[in-house]
C-alpha positions in Angstrom: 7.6 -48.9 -41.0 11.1 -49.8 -41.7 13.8 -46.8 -42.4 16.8 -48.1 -44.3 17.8 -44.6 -44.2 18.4 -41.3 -42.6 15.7 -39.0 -42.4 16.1 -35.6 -40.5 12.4 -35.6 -40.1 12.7 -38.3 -37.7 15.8 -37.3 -35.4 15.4 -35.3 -32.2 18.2 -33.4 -32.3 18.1 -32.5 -35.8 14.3 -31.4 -34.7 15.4 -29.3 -32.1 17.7 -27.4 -33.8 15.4 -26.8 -36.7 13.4 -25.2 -33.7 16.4 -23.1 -32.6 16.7 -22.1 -35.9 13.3 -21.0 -36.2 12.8 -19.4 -33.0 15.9 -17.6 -33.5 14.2 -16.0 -36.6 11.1 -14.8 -34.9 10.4 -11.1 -33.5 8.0 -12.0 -31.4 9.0 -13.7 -28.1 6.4 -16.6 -27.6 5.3 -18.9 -30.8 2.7 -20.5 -30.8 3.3 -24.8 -30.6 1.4 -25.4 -33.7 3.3 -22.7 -35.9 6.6 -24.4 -34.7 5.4 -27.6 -35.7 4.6 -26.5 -39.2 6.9 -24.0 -39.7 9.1 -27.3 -39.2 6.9 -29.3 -41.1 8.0 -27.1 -44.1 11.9 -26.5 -43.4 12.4 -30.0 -43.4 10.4 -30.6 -46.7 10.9 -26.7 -48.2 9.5 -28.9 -51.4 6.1 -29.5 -49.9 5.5 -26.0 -49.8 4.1 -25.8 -53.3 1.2 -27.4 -52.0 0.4 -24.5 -49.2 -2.4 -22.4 -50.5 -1.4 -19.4 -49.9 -3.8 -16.3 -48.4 -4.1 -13.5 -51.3 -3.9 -10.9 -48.4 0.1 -11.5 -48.4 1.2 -10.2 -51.4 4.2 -12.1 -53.2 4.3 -14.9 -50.8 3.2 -17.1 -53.7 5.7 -15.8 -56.4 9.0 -16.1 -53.3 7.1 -19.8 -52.5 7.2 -20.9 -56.4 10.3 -19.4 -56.9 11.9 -20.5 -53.7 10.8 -24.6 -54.7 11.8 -24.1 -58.5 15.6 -23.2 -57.0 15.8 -26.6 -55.0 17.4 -29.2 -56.1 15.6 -32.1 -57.4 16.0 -35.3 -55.1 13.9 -37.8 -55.6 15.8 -40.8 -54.0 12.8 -42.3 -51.9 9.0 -42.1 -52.3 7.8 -40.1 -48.9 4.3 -40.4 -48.0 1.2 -37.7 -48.1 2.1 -35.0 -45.9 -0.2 -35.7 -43.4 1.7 -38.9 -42.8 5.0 -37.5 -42.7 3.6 -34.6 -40.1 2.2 -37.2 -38.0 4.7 -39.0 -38.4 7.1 -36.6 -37.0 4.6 -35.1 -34.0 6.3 -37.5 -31.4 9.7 -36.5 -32.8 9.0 -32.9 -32.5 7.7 -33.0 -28.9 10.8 -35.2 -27.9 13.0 -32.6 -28.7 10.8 -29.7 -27.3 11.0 -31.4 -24.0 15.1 -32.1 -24.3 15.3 -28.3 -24.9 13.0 -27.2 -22.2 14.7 -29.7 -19.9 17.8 -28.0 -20.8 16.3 -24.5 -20.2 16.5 -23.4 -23.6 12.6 -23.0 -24.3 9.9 -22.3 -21.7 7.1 -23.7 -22.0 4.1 -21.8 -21.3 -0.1 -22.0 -21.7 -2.0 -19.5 -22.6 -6.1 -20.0 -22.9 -5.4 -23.5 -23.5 -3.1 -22.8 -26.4 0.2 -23.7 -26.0 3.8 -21.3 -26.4 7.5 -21.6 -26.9 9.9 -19.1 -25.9 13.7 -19.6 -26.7 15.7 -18.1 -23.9 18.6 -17.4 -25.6 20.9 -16.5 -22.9 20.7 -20.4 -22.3 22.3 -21.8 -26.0 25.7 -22.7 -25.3 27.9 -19.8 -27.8 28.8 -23.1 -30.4 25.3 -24.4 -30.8 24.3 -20.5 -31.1 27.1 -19.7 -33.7 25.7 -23.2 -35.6 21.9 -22.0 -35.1 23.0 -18.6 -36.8 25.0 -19.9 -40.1 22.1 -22.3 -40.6 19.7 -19.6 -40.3 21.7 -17.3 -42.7 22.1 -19.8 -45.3 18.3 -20.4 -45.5 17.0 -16.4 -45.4 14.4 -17.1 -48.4 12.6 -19.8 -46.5 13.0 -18.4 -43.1 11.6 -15.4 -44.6 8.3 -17.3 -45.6 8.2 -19.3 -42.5 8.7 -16.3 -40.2 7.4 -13.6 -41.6 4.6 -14.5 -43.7 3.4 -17.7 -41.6 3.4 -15.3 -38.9 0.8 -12.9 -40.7 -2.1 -15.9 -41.2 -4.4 -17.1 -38.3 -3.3 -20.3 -36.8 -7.0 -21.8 -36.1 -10.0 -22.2 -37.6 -11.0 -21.8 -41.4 -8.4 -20.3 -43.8 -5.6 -20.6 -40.9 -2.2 -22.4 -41.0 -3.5 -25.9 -40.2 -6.5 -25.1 -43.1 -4.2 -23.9 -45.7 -1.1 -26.3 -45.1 -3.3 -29.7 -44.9 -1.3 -30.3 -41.5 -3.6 -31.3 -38.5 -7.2 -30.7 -37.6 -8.7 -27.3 -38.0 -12.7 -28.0 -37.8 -12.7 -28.3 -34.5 -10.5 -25.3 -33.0 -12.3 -23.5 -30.8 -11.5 -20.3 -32.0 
């Protein structure tokens, strides 16, 4: 595939601060690899989300999704392939830049039952890249909100879990 142009999907450092970004919104200290990689999935293309199929157990997740797509702007100035392209797509991507920030020591990497976990160590971000992180994070509250929050209430595996109800990777065979 030839890219004529830029695509953040596809850049490593624009990756790893969209993990920053999202790791800095969590409460939780360790998230899970597969959540990062969709919840990035989603704040790259916020558009996709419309096709999410969303748990009824979360109330008004579907009404701040719908609402959330309507407001963004309508760009349309290149044809992007299914989603399962584009998140395989950008899987190599993704682990280039967890590995950049772990060799930097601003994730650990951890396994856990053969699942496996980021943790942002914060005291690590140099205080520009943190200040950065922060204004990105507070001009995006709406979808950090879903991504965060609500992505964090649904199972990960199996049937019915993020990778199920986003279309992005394999869920039959999680051994959950």
């Amino acid at each position: 595939m030839l890219n004529i142009s830029y695509s953040a999907s596809y850049d490593p450092y624009h990756t790893a601060f969209r993990f920053l970004t999202l790791l800095q919104s969590r409460v939780s200290e360790n998230a899970d690899y597969d959540w990062l990689k969709i919840a990035d999935f989603y704040l790259c293309f916020p558009h996709r989300l419309s096709e999410f199929r969303v748990p009824r157990e979360i109330t008004g997740m579907k009404k701040r999704i719908n609402g959330l797509v309507r407001a963004l702007p309508d760009v349309h100035y290149a044809a992007l392939p299914d989603s399962n392209v584009l998140f395989d797509r950008m899987s190599v991507v993704q682990d280039t830049a967890l590995s950049a920030l772990s060799k930097q020591e601003i994730v650990r990497l951890s396994v856990l039952n053969n699942r496996r976990y980021v943790s942002l160590q914060t005291s690590s971000i140099p205080r520009p890249l943190a200040e950065d992180v922060h204004m990105a994070a507070n001009n995006q509250t709406e979808l950090l909100s879903i991504l965060a929050d609500d992505f964090l209430k649904i199972k990960i595996l199996g049937p019915g879990g993020l990778k199920d109800r986003s279309g992005l990777g394999e869920f039959r065979y999680d051994t959950v």
